[in-house]
MARTOR-463645 format. One record per residue: residue in three letters; x, y, z of N, C-alpha, C in turn. Coordinates in nm, 4 decimals. Layout:
R_res_n.x_n.y_n.z_ca.x_ca.y_ca.z_c.x_c.y_c.z
R_ala_X_Y_Z_X_Y_Z_X_Y_Z
...
This chain:
R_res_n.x_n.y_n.z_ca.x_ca.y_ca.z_c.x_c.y_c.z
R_unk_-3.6110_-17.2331_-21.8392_-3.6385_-17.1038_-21.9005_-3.7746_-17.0484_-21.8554
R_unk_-3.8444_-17.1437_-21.8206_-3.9880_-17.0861_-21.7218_-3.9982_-16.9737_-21.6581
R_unk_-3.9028_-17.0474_-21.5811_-3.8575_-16.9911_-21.4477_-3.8120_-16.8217_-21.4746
R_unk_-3.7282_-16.8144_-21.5770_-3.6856_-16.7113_-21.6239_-3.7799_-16.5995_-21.6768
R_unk_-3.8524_-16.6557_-21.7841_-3.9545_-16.5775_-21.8211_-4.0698_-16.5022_-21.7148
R_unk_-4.0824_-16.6187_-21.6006_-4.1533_-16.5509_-21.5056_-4.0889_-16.4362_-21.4194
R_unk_-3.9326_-16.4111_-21.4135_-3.9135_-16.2844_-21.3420_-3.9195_-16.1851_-21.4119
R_unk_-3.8865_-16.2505_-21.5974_-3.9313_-16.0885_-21.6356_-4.0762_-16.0655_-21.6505
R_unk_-4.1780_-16.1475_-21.6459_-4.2861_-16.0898_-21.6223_-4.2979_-16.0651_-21.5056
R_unk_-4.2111_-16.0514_-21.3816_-4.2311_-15.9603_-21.2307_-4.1239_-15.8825_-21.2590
R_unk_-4.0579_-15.8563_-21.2814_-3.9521_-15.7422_-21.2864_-4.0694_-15.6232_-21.3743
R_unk_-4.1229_-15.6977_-21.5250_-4.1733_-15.5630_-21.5865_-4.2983_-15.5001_-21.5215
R_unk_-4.3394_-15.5963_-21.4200_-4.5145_-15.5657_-21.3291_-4.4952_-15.4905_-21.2286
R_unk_-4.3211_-15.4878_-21.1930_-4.3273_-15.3648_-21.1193_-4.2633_-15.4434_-20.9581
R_unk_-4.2800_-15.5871_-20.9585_-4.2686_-15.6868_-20.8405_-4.1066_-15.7194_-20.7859
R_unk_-4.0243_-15.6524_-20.8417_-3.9301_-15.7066_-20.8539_-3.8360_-15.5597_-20.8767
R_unk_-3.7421_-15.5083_-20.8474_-3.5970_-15.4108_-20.8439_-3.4796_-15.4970_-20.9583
R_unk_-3.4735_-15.6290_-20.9141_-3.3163_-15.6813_-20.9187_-3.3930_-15.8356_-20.9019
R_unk_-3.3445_-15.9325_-21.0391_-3.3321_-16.0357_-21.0084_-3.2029_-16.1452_-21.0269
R_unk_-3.1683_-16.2240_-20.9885_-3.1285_-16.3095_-20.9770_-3.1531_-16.4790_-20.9924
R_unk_-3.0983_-16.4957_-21.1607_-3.1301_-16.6161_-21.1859_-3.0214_-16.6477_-21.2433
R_unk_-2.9993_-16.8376_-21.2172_-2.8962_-16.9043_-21.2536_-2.9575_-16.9856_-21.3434
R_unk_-2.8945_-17.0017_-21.4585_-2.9044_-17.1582_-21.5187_-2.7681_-17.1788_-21.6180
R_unk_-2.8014_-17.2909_-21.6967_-2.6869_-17.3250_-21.7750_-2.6374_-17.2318_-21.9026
R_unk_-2.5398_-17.2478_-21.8416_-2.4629_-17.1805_-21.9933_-2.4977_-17.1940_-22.1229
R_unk_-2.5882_-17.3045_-22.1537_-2.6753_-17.3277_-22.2767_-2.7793_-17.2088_-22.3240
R_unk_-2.8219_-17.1536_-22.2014_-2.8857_-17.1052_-22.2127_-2.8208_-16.9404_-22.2270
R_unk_-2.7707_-16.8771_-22.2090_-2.7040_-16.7539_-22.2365_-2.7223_-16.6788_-22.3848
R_unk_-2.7721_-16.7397_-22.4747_-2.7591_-16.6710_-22.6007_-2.9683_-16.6479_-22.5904
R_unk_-2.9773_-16.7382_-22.5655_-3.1476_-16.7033_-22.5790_-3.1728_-16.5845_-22.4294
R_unk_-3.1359_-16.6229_-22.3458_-3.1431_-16.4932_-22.2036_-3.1225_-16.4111_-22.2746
R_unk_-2.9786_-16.3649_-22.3033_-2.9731_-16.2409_-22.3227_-3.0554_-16.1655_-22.5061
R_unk_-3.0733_-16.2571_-22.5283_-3.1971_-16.2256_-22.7195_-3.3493_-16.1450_-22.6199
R_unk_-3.3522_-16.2111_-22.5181_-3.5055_-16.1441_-22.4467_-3.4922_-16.0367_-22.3689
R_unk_-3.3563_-16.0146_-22.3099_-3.3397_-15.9164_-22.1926_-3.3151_-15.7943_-22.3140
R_unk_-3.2238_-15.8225_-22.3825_-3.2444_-15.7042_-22.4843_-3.3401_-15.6662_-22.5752
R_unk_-3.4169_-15.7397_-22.6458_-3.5463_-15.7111_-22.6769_-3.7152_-15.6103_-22.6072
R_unk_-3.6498_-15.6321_-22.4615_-3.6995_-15.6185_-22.3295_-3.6506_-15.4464_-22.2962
R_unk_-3.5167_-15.4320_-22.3706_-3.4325_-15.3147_-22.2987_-3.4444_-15.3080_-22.1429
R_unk_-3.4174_-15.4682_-22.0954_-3.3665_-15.4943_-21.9373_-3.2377_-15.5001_-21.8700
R_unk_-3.1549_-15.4051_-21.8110_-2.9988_-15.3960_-21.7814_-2.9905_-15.5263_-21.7393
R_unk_-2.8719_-15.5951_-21.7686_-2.8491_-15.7373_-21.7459_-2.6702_-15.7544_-21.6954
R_unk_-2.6336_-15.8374_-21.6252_-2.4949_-15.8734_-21.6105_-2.5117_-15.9935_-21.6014
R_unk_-2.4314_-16.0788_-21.6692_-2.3864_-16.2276_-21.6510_-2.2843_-16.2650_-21.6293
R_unk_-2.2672_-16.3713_-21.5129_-2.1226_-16.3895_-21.4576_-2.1127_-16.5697_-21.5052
R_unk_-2.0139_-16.5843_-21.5213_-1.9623_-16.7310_-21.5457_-1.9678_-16.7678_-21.4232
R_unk_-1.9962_-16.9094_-21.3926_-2.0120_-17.0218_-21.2548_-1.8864_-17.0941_-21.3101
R_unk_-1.8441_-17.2090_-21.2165_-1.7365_-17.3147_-21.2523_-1.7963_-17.4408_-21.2835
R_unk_-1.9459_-17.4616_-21.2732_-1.9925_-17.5715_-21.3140_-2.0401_-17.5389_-21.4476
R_unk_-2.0157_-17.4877_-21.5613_-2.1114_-17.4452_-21.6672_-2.2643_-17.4199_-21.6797
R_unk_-2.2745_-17.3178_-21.5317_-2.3755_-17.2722_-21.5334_-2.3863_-17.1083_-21.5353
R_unk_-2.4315_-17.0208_-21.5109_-2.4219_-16.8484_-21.5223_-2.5164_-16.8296_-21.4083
R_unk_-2.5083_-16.7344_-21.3803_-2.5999_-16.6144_-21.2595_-2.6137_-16.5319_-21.3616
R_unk_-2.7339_-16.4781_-21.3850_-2.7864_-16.3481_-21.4662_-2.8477_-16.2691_-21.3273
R_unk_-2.8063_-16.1395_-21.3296_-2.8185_-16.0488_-21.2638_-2.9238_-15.9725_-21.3292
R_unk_-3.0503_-15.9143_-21.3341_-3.1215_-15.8190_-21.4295_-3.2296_-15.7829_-21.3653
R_unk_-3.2071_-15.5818_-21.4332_-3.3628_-15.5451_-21.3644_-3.3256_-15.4054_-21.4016
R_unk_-3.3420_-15.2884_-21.2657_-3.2956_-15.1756_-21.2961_-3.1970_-15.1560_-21.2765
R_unk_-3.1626_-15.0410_-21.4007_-3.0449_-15.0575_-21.4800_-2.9251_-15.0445_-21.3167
R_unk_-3.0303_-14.9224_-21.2434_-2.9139_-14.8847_-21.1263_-2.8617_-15.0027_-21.0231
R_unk_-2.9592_-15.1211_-20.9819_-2.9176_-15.2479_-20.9423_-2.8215_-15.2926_-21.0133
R_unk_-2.7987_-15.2911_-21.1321_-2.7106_-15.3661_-21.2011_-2.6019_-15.2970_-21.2299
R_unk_-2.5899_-15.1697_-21.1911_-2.4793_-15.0899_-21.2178_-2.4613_-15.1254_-21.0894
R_unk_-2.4467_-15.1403_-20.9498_-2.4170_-15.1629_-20.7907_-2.3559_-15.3101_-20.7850
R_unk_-2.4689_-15.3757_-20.8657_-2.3540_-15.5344_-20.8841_-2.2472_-15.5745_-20.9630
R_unk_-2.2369_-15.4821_-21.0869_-2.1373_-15.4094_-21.1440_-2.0349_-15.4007_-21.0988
R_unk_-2.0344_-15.2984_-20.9769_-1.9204_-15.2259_-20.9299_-1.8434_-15.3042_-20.8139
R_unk_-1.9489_-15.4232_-20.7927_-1.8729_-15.5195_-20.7022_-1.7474_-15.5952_-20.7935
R_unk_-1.7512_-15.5930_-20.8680_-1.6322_-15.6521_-20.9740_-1.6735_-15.7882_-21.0706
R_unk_-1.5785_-15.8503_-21.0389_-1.6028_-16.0448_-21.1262_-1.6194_-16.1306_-21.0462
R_unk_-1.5643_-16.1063_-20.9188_-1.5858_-16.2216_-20.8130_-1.7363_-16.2878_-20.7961
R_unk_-1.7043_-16.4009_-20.7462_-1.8072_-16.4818_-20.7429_-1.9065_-16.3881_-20.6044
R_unk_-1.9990_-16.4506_-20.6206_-2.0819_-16.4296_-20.4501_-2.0562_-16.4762_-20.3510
R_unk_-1.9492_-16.5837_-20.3429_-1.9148_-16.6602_-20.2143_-1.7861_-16.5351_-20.1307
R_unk_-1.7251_-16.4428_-20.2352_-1.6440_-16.3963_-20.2380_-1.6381_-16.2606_-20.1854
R_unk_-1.8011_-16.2307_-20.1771_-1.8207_-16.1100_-20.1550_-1.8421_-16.0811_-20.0198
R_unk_-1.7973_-15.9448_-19.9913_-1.7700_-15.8896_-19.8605_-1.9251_-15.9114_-19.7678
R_unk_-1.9625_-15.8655_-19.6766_-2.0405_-15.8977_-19.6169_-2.1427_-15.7509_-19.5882
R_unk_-2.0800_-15.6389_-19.6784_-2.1648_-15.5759_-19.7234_-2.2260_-15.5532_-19.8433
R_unk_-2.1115_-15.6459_-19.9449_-2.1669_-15.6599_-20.0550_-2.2853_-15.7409_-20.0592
R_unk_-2.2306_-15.8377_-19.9649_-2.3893_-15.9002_-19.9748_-2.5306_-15.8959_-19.8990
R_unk_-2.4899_-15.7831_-19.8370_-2.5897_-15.7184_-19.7349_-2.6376_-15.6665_-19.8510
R_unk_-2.5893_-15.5635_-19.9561_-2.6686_-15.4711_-20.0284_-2.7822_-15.6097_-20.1632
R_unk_-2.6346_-15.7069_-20.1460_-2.7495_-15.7421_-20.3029_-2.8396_-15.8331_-20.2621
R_unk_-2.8709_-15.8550_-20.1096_-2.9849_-15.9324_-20.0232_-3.0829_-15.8696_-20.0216
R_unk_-3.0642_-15.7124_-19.9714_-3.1917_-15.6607_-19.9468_-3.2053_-15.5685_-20.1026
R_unk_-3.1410_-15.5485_-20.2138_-3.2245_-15.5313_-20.3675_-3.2945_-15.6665_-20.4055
R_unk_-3.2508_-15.7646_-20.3895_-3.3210_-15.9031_-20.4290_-3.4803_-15.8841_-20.3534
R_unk_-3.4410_-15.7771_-20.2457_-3.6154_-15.7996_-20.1896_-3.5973_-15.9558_-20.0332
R_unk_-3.4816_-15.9851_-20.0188_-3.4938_-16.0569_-19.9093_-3.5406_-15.9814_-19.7645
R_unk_-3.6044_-16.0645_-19.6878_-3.6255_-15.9907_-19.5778_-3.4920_-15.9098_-19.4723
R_unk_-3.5049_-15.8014_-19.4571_-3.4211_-15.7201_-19.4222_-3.3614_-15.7270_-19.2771
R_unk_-3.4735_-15.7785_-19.1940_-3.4303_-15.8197_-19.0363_-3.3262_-15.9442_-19.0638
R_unk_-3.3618_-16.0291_-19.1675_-3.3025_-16.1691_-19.2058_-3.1385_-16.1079_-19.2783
R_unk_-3.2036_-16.0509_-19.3114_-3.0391_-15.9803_-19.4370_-2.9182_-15.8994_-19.2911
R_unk_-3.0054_-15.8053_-19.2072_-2.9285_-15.7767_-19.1120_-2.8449_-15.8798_-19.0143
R_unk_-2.9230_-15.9770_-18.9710_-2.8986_-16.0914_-18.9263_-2.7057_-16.1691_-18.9338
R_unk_-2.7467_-16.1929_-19.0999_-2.6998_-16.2581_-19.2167_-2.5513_-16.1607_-19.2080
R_unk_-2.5806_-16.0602_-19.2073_-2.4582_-15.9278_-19.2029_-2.3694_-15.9379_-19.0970
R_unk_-2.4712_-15.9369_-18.9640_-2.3796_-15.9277_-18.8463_-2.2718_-16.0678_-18.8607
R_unk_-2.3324_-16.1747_-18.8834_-2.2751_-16.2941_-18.8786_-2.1618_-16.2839_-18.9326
R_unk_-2.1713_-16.2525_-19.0531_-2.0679_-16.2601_-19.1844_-1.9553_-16.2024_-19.1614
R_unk_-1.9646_-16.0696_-19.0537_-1.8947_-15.9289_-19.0312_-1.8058_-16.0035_-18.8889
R_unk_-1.8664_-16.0828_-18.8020_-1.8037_-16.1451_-18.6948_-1.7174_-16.2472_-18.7380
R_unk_-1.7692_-16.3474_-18.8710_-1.7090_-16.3975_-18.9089_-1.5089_-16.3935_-18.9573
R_unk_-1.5464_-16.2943_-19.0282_-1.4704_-16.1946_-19.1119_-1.3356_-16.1697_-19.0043
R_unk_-1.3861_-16.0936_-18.8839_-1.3148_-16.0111_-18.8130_-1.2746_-16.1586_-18.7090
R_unk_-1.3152_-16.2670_-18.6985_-1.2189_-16.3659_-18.6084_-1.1720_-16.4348_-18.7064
R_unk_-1.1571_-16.4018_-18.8393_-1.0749_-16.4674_-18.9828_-0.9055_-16.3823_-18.9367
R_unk_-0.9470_-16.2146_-18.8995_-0.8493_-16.1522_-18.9856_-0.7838_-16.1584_-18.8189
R_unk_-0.8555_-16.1892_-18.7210_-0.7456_-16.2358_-18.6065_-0.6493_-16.2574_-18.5144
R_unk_-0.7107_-16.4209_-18.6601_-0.6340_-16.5291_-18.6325_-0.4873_-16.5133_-18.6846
């Protein structure tokens, strides 16, 4: 929960768009008691190990990861995850990189 508390003290300092944190499902009732207290847009997705991804920041990041649906992140297209690489703030030459790959990938999937 450290860990946690420290992005919302960078999300509210201004350091941060969109974060991305995982922990256990234990934890889900106290996350979301602070993100709303906070009035911080939040989405939480279920993992298969009984753990969660909390998505949170501005509200409009979280309306974009939103609209990607329920699917997991392994699942997501390779522009979906182009977009939620470079809101996370990953480096963007690295995120482009990451894209082309995914997109070559993709296209000697659909082929085969």
């Amino acid at each position: 929960m450290r860990v946690f508390c420290h992005h919302i003290y960078e999300f509210r300092k201004g350091l941060r768009n969109l974060v991305l944190y995982t922990g256990a499902e234990s934890e889900k009732s106290m996350i979301e008691k602070k993100l709303k207290h906070y009035g911080i847009a939040y989405m939480i997705q279920p993992l298969t190990n009984g753990r969660i991804n909390v998505y949170f920041g501005n509200n409009s990041c979280v309306q974009v990861i939103r609209s990607f649906g329920k699917k997991l992140m392994k699942n997501f297209t390779p522009e979906e995850d182009f977009i939620l690489g470079t809101m996370l703030g990953y480096d963007r030459l690295l995120q482009c990189d990451r894209y082309l790959q995914r997109k070559e990938k993709t296209a000697c999937k659909s082929a085969a």
